[in-house]
Backbone as CSV, one residue per row, in Angstrom:
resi,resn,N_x,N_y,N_z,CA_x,CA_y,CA_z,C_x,C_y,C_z
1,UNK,230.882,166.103,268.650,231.824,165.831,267.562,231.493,164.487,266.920
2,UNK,231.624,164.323,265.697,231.245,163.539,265.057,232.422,162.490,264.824
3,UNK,232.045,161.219,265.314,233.091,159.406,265.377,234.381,159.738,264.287
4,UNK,235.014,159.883,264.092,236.043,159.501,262.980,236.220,158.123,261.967
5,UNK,236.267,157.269,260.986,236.243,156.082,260.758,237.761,156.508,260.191
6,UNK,238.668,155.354,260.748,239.694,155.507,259.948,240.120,154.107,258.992
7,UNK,240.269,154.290,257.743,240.069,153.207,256.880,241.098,152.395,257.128
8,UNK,241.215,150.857,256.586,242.628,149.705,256.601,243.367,150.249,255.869
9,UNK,244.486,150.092,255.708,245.352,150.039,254.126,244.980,150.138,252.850
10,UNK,244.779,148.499,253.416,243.557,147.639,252.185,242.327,148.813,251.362
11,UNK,241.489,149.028,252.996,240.278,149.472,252.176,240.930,151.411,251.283
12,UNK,242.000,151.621,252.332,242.554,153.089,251.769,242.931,152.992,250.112
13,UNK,243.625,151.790,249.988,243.919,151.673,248.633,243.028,151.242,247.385
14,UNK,241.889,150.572,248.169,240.231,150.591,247.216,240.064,151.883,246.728
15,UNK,239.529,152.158,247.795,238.860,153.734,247.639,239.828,154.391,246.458
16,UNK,241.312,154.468,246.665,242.364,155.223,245.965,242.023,154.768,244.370
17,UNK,241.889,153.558,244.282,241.868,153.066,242.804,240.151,153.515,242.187
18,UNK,239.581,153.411,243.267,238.277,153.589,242.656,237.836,155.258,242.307
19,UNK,238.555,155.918,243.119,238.646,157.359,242.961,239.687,157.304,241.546
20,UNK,240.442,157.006,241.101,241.267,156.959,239.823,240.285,156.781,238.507
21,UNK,239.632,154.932,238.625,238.815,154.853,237.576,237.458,155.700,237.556
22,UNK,237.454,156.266,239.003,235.940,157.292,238.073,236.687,159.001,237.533
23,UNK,237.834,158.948,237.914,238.546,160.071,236.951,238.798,160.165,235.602
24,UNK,239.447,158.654,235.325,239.561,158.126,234.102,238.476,157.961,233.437
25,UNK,237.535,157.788,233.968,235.993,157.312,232.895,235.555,159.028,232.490
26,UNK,235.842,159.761,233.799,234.593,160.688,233.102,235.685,161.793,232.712
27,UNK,236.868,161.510,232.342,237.994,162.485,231.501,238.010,161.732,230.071
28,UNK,237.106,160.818,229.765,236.956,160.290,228.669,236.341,161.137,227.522
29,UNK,235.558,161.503,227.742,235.009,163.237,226.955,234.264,164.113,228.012
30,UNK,234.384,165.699,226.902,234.020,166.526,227.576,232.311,166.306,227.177
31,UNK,231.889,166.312,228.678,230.675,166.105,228.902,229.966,167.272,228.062
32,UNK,230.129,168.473,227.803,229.036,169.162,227.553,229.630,169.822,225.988
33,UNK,230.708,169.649,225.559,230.892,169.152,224.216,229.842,167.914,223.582
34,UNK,230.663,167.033,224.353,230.156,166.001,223.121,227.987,165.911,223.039
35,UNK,227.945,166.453,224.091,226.328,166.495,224.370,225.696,167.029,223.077
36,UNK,226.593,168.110,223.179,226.182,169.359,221.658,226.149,168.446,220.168
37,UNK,227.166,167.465,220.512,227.902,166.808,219.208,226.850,165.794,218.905
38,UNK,225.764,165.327,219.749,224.981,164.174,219.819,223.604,164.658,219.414
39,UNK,223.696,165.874,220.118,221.921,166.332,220.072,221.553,166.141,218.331
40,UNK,222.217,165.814,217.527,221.265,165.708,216.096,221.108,164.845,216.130
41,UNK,221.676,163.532,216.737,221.550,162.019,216.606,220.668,161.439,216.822
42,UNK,219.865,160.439,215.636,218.324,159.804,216.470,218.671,158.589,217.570
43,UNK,217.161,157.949,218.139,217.782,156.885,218.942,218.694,155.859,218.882
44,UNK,218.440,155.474,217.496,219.278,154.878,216.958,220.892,154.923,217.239
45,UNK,220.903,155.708,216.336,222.403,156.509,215.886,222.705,156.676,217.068
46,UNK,222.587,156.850,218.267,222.878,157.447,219.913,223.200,155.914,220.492
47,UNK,222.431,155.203,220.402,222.529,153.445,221.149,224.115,152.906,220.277
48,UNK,223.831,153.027,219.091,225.215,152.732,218.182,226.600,153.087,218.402
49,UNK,226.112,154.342,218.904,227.566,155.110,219.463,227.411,154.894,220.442
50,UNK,226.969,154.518,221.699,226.883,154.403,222.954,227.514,152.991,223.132
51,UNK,227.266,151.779,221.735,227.690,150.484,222.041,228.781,150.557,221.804
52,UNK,229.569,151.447,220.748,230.423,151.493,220.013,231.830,151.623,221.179
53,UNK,231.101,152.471,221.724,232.298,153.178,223.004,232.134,152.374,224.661
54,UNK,230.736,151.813,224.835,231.161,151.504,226.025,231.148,149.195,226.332
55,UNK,230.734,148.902,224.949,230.084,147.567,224.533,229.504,147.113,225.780
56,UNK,229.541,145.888,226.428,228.875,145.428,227.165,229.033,146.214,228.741
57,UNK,229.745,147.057,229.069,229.772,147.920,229.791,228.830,148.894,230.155
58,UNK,227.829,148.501,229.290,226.698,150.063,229.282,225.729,148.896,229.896
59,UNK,224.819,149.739,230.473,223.448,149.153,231.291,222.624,149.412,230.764
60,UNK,221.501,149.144,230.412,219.918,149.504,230.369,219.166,149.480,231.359
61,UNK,218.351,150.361,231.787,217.636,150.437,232.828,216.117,150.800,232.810
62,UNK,215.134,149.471,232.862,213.971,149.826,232.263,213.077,149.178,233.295
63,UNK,211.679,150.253,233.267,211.020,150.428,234.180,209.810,149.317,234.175
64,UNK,209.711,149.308,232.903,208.639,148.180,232.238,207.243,149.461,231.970
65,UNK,207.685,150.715,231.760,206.451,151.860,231.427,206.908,151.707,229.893
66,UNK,206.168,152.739,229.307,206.059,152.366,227.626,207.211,152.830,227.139
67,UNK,208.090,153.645,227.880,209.103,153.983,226.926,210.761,153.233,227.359
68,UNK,210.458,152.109,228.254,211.429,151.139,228.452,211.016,149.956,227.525
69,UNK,209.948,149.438,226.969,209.397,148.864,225.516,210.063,149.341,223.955
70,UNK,210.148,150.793,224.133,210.803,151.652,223.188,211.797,151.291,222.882
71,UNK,213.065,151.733,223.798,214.117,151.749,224.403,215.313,150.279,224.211
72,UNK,214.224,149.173,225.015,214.677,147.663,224.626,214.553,147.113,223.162
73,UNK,213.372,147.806,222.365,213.375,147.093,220.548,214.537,147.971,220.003
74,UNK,214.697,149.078,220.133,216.082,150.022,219.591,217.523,149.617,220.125
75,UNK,217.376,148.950,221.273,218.932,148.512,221.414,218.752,147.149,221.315
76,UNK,217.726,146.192,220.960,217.522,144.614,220.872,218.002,145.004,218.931
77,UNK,217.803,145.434,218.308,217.695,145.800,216.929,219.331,145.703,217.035
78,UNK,220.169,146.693,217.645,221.533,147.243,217.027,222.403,145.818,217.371
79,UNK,222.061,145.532,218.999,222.796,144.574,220.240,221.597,143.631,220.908
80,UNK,221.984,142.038,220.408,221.264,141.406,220.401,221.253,141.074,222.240
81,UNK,222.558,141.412,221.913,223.469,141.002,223.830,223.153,142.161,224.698
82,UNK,222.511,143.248,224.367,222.962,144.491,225.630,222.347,143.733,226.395
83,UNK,222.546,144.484,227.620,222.798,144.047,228.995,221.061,144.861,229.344
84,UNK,220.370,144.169,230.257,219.049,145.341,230.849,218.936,144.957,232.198
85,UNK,218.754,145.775,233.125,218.360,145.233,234.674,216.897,146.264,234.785
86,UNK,216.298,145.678,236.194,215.568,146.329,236.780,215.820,146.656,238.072
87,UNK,214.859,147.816,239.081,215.138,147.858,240.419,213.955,147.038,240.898
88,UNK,213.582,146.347,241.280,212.536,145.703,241.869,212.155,146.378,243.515
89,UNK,211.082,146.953,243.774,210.903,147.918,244.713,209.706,146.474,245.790
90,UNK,209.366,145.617,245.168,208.329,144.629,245.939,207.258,145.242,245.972
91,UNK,206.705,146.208,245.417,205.722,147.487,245.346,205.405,147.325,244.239
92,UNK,205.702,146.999,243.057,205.836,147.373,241.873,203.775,146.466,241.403
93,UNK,203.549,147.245,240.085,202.116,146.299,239.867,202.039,145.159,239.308
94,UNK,201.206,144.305,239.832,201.069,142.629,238.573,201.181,143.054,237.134
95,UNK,200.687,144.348,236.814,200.764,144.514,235.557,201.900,145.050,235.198
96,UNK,202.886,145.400,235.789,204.259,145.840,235.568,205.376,144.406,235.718
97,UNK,204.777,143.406,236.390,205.703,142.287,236.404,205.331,141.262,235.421
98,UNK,203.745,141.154,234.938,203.578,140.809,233.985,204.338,141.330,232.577
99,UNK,204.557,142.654,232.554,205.158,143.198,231.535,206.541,142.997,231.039
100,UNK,207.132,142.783,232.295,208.583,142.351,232.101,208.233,141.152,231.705
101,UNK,207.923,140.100,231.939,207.877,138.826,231.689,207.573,138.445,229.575
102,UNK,206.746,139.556,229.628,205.982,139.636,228.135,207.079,140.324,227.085
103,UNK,208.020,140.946,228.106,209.143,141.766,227.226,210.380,140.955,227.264
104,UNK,210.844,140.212,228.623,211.513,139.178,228.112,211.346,137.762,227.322
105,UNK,210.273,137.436,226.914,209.998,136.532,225.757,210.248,137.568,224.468
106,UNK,209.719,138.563,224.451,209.388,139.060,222.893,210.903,139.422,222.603
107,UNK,211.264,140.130,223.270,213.019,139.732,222.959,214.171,139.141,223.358
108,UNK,213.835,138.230,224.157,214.483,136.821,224.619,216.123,137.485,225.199
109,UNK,215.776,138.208,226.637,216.394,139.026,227.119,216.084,137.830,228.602
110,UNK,217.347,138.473,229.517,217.232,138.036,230.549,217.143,139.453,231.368
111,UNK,216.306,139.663,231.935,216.457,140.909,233.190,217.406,140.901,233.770
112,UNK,218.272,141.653,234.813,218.724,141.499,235.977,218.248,142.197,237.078
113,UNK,217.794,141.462,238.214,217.072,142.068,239.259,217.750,142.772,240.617
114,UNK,217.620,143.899,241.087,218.056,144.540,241.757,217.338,144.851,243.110
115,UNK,217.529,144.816,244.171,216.530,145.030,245.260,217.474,145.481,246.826
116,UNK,216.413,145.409,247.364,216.599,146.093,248.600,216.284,144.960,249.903
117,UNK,216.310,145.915,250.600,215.509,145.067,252.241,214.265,144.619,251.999
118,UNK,213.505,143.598,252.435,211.915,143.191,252.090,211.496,144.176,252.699
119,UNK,210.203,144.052,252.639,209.017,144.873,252.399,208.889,144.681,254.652
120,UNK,209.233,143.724,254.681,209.113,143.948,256.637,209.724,143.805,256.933
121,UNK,211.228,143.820,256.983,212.393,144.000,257.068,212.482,146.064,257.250
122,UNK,212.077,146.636,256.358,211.683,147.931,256.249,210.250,148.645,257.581
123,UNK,209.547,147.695,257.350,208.367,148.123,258.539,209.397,147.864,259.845
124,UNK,209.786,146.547,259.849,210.703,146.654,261.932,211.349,147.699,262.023
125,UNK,211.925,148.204,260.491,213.221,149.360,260.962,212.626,150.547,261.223
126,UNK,211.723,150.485,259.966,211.740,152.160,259.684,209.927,152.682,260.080
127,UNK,209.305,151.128,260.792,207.843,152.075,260.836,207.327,151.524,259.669
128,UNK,206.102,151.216,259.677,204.939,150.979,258.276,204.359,151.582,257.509
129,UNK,204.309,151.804,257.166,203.793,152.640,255.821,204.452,153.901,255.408
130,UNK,205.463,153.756,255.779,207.053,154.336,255.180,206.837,155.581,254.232
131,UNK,206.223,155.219,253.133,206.059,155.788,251.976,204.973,156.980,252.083
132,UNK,203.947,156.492,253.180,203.300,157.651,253.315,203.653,158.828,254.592
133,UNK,204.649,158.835,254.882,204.855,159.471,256.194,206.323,160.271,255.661
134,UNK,207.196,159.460,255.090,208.729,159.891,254.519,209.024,159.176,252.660
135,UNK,208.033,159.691,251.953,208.535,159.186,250.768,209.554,158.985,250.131
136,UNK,210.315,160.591,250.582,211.999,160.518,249.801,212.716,159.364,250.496
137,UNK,212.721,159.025,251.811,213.233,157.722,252.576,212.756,156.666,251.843
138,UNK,211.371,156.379,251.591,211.382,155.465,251.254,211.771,154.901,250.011
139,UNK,211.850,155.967,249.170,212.244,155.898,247.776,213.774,155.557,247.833
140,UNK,214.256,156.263,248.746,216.088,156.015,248.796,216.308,154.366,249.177
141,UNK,215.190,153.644,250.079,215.683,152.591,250.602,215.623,151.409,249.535
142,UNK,214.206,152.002,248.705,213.395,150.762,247.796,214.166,150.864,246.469
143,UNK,214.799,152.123,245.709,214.811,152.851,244.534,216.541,153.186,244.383
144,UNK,216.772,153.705,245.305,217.897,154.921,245.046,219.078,153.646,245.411
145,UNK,219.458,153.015,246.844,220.228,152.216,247.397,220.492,150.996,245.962
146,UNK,219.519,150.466,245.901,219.537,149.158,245.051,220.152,149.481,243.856
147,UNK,219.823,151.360,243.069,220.248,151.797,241.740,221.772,151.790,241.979
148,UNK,222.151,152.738,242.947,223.605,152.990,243.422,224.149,151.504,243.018
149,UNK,223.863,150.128,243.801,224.691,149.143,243.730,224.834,148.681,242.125
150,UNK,223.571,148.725,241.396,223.462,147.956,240.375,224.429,149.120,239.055
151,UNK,224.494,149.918,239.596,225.541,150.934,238.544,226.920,150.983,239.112
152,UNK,227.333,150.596,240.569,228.914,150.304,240.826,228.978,148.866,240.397
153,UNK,228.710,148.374,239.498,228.721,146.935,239.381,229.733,146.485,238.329
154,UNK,230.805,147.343,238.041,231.346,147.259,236.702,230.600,147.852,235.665
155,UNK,230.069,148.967,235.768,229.350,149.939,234.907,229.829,151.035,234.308
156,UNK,229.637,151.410,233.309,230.817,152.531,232.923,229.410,153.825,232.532
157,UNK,228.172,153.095,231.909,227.213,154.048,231.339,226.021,153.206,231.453
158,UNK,224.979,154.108,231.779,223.224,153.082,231.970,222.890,154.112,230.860
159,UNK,221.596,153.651,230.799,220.687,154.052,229.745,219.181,154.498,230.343
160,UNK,218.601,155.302,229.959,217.278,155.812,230.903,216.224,155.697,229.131
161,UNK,215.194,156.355,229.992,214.253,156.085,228.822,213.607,157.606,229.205
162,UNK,214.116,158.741,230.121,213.539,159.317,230.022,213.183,160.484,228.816
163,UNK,212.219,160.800,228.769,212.123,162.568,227.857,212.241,163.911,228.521
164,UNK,212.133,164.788,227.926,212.641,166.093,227.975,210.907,166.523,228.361
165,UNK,209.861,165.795,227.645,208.879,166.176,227.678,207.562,165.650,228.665
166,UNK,208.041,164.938,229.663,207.721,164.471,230.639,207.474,165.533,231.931
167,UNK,208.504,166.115,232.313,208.406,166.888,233.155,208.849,168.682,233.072
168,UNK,208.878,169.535,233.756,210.068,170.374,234.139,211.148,169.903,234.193
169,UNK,211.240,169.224,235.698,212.241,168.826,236.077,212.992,168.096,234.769
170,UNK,212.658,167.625,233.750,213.176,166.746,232.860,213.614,167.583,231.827
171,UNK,212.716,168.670,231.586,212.926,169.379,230.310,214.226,169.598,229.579
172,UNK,215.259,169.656,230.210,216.737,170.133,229.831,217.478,169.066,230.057
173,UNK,217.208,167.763,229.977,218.223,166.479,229.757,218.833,166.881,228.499
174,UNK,220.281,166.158,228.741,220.823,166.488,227.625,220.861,164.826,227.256
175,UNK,221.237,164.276,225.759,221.080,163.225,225.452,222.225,162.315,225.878
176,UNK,223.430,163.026,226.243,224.488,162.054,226.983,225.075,163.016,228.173
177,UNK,224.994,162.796,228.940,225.603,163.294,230.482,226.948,162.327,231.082
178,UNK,226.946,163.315,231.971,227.900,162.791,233.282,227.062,162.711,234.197
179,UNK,226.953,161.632,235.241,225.620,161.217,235.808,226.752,161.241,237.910
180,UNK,226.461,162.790,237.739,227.399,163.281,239.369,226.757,162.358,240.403
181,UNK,225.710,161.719,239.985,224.918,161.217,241.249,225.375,159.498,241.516
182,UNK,226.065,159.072,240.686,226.348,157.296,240.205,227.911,157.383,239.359
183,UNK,228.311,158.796,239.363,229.974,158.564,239.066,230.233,157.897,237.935
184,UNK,228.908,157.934,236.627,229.252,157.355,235.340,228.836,158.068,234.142
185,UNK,228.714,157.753,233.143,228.032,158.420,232.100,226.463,157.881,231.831
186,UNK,225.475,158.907,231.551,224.429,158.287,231.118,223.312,159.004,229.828
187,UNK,223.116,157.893,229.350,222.919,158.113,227.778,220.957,158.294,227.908
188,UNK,220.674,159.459,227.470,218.723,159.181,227.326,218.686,159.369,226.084
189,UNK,218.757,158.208,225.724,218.551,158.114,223.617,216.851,158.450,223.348
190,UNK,215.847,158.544,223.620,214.813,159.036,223.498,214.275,160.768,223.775
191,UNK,215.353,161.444,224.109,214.900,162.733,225.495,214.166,163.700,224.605
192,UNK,214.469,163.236,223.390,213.679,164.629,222.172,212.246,164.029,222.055
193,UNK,212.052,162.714,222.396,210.699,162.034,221.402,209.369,162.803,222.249
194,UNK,208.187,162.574,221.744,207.406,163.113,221.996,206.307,161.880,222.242
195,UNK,205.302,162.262,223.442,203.966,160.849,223.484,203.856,160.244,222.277
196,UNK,203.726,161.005,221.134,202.755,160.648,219.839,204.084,159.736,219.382
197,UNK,205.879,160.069,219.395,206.488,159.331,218.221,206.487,157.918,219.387
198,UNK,206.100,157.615,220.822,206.197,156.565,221.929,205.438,155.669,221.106
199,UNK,204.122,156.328,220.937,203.024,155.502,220.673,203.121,154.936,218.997
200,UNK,203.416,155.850,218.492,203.763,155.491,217.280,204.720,154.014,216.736
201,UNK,205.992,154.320,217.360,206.916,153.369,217.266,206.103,151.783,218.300
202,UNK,205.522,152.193,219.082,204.892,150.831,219.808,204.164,149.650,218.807
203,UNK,202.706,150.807,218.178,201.947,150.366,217.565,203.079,149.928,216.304
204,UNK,203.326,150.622,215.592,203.917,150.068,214.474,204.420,148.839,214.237
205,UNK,205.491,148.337,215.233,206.238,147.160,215.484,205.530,146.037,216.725
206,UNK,204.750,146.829,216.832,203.857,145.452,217.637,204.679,145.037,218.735
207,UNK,204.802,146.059,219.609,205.696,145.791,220.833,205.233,145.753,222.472
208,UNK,205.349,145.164,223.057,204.328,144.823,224.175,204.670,145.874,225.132
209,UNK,203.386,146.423,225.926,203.546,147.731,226.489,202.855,147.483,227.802
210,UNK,202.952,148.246,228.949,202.730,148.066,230.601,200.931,148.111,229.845
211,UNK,200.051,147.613,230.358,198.300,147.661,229.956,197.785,148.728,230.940
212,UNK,198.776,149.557,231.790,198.001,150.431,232.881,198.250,151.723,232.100
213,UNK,199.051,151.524,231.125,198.827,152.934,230.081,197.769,153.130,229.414
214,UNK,197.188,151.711,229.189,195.505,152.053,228.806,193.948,152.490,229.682
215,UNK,194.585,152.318,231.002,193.781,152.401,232.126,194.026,153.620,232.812
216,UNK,194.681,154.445,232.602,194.549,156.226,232.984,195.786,156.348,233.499
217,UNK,197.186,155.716,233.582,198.250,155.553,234.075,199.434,155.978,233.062
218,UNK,199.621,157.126,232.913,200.786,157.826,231.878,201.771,157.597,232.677
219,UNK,201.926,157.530,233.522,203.825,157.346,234.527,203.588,156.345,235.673
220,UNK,204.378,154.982,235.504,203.959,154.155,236.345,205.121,153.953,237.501
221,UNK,204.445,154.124,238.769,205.802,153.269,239.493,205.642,152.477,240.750
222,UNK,205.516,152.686,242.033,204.852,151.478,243.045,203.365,151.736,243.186
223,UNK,202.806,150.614,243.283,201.526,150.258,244.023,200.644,151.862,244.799
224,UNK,201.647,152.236,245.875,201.372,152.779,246.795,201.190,154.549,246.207
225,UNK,202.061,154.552,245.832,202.212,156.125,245.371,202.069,156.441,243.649
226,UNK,201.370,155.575,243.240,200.564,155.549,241.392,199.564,155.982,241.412
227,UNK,198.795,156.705,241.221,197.058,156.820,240.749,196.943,157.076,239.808
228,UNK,195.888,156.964,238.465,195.566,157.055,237.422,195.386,158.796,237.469
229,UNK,195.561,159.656,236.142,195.239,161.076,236.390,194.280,161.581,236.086
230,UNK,193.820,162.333,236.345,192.639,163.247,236.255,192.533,164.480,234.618
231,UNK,190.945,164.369,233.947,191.289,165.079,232.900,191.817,166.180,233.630
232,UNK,193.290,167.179,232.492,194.150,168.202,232.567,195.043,168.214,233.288
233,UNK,195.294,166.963,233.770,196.335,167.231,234.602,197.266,166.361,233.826
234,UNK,199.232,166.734,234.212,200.329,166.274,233.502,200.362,165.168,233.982
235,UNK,200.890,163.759,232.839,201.501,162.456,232.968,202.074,162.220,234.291
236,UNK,202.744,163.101,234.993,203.255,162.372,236.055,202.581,163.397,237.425
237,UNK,201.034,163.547,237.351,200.515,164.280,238.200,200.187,162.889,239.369
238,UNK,200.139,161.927,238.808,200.073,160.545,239.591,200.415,159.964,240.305
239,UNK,202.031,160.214,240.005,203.253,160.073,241.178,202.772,160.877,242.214
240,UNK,203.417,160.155,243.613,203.346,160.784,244.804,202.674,161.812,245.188
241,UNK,201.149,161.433,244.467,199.761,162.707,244.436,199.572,163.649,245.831
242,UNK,199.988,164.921,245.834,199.805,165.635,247.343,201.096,166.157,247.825
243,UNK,202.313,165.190,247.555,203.452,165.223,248.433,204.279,166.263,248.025
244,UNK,204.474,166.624,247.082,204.852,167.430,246.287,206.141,167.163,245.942
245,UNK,206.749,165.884,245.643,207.319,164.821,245.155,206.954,164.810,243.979
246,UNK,208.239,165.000,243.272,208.031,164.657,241.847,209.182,163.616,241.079
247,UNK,210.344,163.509,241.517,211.142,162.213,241.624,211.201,161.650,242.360
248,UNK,212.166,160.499,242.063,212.288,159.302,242.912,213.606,159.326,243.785
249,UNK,214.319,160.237,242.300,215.850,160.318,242.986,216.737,159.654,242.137
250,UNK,216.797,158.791,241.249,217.326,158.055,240.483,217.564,159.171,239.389
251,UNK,216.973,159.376,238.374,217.106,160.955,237.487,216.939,162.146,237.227
């Protein structure tokens, strides 16, 4: 039989209020109405209404891959103030931390950094080389844990950068959700765009982009589980090559 935990007062009446405000947030609209009501809206027009309704309450959440570059000039344009964090995994590439650095000058943004247990803090617990033995673990410890905190943080809505045209698994994002996994709303103002309008909008405005997209790297994410792809194979054939892992767990 499995321990019982029985909560304080105190913590009974947390939980009670916090179970209230995620009722109240996501009885705010009907999720798969207003989805319908959005899908004509460009990125633009989607970030506008997204500031409109949630203002500094909404998150950005960017990876430092080319379409978190996108993502940050379209809401740096509307909201000089939005808010952007990262998950910092300690995995991540020089050329991905260089990138943040190059993206917070060009739009004079402050990151907010999000993290986990160190990098051997994780080997005493869980065994070394983690990632190659239990990826989804390791992804939950480095990725998923740190996202959870940085979206109960007084968060009402994050922002993704993903597309529709990235994966399967991605194909059917809708452009504003209810996000069952983080108990908030979440907005993918890009999910219609396509490689060509990424690259397009980059070059045009002269916007600084991860440099491992020029080096055979269409989907970037730790050190360990990235490889550049092979001609014919899809953008995110790179990720977790073999495992048959295709998220992280986050979207």
């Amino acid at each position: 039989m499995e321990p019982t935990t029985t909560l304080s007062p105190a913590e009974a009446e947390a939980a009670r209020k916090a179970e209230e405000a995620t009722r109240a947030l996501a009885g705010r609209f009907d999720a798969e109405a207003e989805a319908a009501r959005l899908e004509s809206f460009d990125a633009s027009q989607l970030l506008e209404w997204a500031f409109e309704q949630f203002g500094q309450d909404m998150y950005i959440a960017c990876s430092f891959q080319k379409t978190s570059s996108v993502v940050m000039h379209l809401a740096t344009e509307i909201n000089p103030d939005a808010r952007f964090f990262y998950i910092d995994t300690d995995f991540l590439f020089p050329e991905t931390y260089e990138t943040r650095d190059r993206l917070a000058e060009h739009f004079n943004v402050e990151f907010e950094r999000w993290h986990n247990i160190s990098p051997e803090e994780q080997a005493a617990q869980f065994g070394d080389q983690l990632w190659k033995r239990d990826p989804d673990a390791c992804c939950g410890i480095r990725k998923v844990d740190p996202m959870a905190r940085a979206l109960a943080s007084g968060v009402d809505c994050w922002v993704a950068g993903i597309r529709r045209e990235d994966s399967a698994t991605r194909a059917g994002s809708p452009k504003f959700m209810w996000d069952r996994k983080f108990n908030i709303w979440k907005l993918n103002p890009i999910a219609d765009w396509t490689e060509r309008d990424v690259w397009t909008h980059l070059h045009k405005h002269g916007i600084p982009y991860n440099p491992l997209h020029d080096q055979g790297y269409p989907s970037i994410g730790c050190t360990h589980c990235t490889r550049p792809v092979l001609p014919g194979q899809s953008a995110r054939d790179g990720r977790w090559s073999g495992s048959g892992k295709t998220e992280c767990g986050i979207n």
